[in-house]
C-alpha positions as CSV (number, residue, x, y, z in Angstrom):
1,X,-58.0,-91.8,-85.4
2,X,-55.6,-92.1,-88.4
3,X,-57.5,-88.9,-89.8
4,X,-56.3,-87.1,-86.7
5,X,-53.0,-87.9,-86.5
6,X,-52.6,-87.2,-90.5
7,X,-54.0,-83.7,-89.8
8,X,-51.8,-83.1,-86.7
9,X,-48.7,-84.3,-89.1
10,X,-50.1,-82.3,-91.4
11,X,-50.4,-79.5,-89.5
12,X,-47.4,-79.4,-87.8
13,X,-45.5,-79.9,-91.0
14,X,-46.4,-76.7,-92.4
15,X,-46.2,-74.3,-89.3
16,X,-43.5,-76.0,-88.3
17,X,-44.7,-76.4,-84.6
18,X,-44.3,-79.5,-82.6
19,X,-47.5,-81.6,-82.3
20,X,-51.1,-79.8,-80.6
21,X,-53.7,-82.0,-80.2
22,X,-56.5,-79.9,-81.3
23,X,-58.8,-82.2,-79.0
24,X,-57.1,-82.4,-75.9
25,X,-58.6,-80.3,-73.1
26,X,-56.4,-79.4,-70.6
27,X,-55.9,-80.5,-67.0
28,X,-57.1,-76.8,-65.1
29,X,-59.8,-76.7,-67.2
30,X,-61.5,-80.4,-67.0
31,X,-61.3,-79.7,-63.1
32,X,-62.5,-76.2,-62.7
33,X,-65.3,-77.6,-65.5
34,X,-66.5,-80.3,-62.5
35,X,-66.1,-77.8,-59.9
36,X,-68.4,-75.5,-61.8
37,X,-70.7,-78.4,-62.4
38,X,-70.8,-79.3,-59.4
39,X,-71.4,-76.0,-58.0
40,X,-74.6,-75.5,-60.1
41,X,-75.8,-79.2,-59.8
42,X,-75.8,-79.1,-56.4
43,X,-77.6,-75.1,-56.4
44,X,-79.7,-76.3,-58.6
45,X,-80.7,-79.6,-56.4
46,X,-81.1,-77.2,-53.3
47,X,-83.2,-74.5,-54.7
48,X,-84.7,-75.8,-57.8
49,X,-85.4,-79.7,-57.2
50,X,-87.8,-79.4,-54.2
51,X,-89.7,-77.2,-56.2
52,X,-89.8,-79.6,-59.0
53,X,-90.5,-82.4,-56.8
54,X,-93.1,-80.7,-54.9
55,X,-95.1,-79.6,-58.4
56,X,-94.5,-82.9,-59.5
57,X,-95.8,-84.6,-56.2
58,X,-99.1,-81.9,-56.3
59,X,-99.6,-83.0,-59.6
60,X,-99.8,-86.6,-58.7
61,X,-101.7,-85.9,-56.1
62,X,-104.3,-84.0,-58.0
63,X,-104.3,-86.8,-60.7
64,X,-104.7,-89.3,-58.0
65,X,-107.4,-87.2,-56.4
66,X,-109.2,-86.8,-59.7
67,X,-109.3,-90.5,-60.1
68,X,-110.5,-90.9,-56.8
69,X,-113.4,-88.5,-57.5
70,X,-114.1,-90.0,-60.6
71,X,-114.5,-93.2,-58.8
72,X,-116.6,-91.9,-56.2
73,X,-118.7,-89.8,-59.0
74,X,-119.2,-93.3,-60.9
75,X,-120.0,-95.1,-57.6
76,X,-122.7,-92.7,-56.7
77,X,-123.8,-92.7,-60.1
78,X,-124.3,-96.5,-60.3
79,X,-126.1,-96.1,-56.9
80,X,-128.7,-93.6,-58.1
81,X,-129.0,-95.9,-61.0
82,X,-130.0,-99.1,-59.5
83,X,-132.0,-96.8,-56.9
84,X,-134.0,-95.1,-60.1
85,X,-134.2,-98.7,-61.5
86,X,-136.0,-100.3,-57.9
87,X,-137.9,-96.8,-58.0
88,X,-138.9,-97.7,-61.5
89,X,-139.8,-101.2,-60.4
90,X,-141.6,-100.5,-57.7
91,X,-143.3,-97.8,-59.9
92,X,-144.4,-100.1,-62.5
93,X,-145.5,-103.0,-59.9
94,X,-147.9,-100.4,-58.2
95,X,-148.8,-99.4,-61.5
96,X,-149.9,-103.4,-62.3
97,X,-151.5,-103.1,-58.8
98,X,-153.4,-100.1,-59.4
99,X,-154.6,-101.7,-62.7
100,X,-155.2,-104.4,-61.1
101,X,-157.5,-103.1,-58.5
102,X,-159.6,-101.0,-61.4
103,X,-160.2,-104.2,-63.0
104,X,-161.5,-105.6,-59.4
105,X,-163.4,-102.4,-59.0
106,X,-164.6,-102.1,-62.9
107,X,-165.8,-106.5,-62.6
108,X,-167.4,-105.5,-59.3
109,X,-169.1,-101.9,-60.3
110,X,-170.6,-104.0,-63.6
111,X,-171.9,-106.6,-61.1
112,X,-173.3,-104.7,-59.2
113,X,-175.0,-102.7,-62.0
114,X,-176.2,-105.9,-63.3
115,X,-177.5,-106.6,-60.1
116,X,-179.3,-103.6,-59.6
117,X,-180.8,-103.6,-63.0
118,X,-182.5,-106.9,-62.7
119,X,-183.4,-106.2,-59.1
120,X,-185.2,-103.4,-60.7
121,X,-186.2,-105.4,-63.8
122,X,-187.9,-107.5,-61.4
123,X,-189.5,-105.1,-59.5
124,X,-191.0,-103.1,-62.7
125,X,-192.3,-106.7,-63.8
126,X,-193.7,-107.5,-60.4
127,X,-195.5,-103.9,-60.1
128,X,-196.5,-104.6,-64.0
129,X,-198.1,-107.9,-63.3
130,X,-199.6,-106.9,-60.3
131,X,-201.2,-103.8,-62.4
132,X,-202.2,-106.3,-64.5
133,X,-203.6,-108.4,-62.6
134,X,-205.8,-105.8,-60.7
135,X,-206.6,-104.5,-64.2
136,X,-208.0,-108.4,-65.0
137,X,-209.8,-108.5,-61.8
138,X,-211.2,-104.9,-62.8
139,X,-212.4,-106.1,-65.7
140,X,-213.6,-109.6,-64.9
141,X,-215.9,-108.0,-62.3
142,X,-217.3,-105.6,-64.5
143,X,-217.8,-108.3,-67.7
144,X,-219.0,-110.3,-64.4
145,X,-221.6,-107.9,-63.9
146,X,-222.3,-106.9,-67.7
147,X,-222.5,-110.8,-68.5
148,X,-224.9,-110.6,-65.1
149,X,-227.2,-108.2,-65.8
150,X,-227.7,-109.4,-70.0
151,X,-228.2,-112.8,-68.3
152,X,-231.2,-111.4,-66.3
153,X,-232.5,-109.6,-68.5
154,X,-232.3,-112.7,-71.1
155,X,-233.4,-114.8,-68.3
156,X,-236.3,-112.6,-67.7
157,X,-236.9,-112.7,-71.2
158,X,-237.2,-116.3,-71.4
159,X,-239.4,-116.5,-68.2
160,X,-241.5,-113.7,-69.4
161,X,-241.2,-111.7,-66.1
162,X,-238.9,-109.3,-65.0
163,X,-236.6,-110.7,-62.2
164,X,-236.5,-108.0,-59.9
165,X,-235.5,-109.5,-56.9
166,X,-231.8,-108.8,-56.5
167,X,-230.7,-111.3,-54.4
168,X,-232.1,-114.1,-56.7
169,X,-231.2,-112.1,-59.7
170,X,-227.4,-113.1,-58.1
171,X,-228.0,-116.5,-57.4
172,X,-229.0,-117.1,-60.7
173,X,-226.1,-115.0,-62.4
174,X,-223.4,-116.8,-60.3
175,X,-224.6,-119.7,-60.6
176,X,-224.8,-118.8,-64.4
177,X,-221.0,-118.0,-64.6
178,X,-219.9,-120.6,-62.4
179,X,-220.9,-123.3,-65.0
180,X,-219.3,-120.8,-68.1
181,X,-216.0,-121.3,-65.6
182,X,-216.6,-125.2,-65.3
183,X,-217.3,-125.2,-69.1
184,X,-213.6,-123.1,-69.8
185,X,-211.8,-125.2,-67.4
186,X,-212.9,-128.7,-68.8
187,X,-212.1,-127.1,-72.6
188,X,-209.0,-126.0,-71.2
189,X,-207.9,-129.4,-69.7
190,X,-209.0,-131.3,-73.1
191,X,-206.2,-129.0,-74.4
């Protein structure tokens, strides 16, 4: 403030003039200033401020409403995901099932196979011995009767006359064959 008052000394020493305050505003002024302010604050708060406040009330409302969506976006979202995860659960337990049951299916399948292989094993073996068999019998009638017939001709031999008589031709043959069979089965129980 010393400054000022210097220059306003200073100034009104050369000119001459009584003291001006270079700073002072005067009285008309200042009130037709706030008149004028007034005037456009309150023009501006009729026109202009409810169009501000609206914008500024839409925008928060958008904003807010974009949060809101997001939220509902993110909720649905973590829905779908923990319904894709029980679908995946549920996917992969039917999947164990399924697995599960070709195992069962494969165990039984081989089973049955198995089964079916030895029932025929056994039936080939059955129809083999019993072509054997018949095939033994075959040919232990006819040694039976080749064995039969060199033993009447050798018993003939021995008697001297030929045995003609078939009936005692048998009798003699069986009862030939009967003791080779005795003979076998005694050698066979010595065993």
């Amino acid at each position: 403030m010393n400054t000022l008052n210097a220059l306003t000394h200073v100034v009104a020493a050369e000119g001459g003039e009584t003291e001006a305050n270079v700073l002072g505003i005067p009285f008309s002024e200042l009130i037709i200033g706030i008149i004028a302010f007034v005037v456009v604050f309150g023009l501006l708060a009729k026109l202009a401020l409810p169009g501000i406040k609206k914008a500024l009330d839409e925008r928060t409302a958008a904003i807010e409403g974009g949060i809101n969506r997001a939220e509902a976006a993110q909720a649905e979202a973590d829905a779908l995901k923990a319904q894709y995860q029980a679908q995946l659960a549920e996917a992969r337990t039917e999947a164990a099932a399924i697995r599960a049951q070709a195992q069962a299916d494969k165990t039984a399948i081989l089973e049955e196979a198995r089964r079916e292989a030895a029932e025929a094993a056994a039936g080939i073996r059955a129809r083999a011995e019993a072509t054997i068999e018949a095939e033994r019998a075959t040919t232990m009638a006819a040694l039976q009767r080749q064995v039969g017939d060199l033993a009447v001709q050798l018993a003939g031999k021995v008697v001297g006359e030929h045995l003609s008589d078939d009936e005692q031709a048998r009798a003699t043959v069986d009862r030939f064959l009967d003791d080779l069979e005795a003979q076998a089965a005694t050698t066979e129980m010595a065993r």
